[in-house]
C-alpha positions in Angstrom: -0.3 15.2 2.2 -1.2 13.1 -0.9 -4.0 10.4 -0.5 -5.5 8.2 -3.5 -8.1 5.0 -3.7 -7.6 1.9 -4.5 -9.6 -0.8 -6.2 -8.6 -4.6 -6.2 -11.6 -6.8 -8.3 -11.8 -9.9 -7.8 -10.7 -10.8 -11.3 -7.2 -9.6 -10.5 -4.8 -12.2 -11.1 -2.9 -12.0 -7.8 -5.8 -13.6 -6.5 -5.6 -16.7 -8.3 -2.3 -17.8 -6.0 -3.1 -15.8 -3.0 -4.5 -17.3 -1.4 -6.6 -20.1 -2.8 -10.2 -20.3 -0.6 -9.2 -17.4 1.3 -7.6 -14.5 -1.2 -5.8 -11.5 -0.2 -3.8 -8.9 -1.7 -0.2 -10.2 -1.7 1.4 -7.0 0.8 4.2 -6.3 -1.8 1.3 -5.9 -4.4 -0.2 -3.4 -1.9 2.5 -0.9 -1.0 3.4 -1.2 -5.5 -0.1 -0.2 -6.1 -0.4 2.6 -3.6 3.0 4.1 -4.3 1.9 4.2 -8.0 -1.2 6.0 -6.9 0.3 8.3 -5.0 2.8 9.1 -7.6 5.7 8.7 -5.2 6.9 5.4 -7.0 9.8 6.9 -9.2 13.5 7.4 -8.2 15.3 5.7 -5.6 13.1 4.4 -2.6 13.9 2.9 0.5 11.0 0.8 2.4 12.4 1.4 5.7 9.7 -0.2 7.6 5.9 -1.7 6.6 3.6 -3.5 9.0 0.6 -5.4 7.5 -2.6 -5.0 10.5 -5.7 -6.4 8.3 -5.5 -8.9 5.0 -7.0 -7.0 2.0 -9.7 -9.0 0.2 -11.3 -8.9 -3.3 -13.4 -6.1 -4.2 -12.2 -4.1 -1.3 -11.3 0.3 -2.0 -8.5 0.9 0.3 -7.6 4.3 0.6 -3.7 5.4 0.8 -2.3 8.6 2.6 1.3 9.8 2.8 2.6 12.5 4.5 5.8 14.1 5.2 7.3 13.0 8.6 10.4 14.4 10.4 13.9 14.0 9.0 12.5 13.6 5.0 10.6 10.7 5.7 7.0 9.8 4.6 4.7 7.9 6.5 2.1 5.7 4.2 -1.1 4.5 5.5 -3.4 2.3 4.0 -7.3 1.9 5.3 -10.4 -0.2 4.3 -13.5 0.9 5.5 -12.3 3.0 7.7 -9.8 0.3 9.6 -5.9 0.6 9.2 -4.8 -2.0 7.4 -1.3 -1.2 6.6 1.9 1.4 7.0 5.2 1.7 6.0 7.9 4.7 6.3 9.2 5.7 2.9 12.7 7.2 2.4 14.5 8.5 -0.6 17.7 7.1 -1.0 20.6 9.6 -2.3 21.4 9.2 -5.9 
């Protein structure tokens, strides 16, 4: 298992569109970021499924797991505070 933190301030500029009077971490932003973190962003990557629980707001450390799963599949999970706020299963596509 790999895990990693996150930090979104609320200078970041996906803020600034997303949304205005209520800002959020845009989800595509999300899984980018934590994949990065986790180092599992390179090579061919297939987001086979992600569901979004909790919006992710300014200032907020979310923390991202992954783990290995049945059949070569990871399983990502995001928390704030504790909460899940998002998952997605990762698989590697065949070069």
């Amino acid at each position: 298992m790999s895990a990693a933190k996150l930090h979104f301030p609320a200078t970041h500029p996906a803020f600034a569109g997303h949304f205005p009077g209520a800002p959020m971490v845009p989800g595509a932003l999300l899984l980018a970021e934590a994949l990065a973190a986790l180092g599992i962003a390179g090579g061919p990557l297939e987001i086979a499924s992600a569901k979004f629980l909790r919006p992710v707001g300014p200032d907020t450390v979310v923390e991202a797991r992954c783990e290995e799963t049945t059949a070569g599949a990871q399983r990502l999970e995001l928390r704030a505070a504790g909460e899940l706020v998002a998952t997605a299963v990762l698989k590697r596509v065949p070069a």
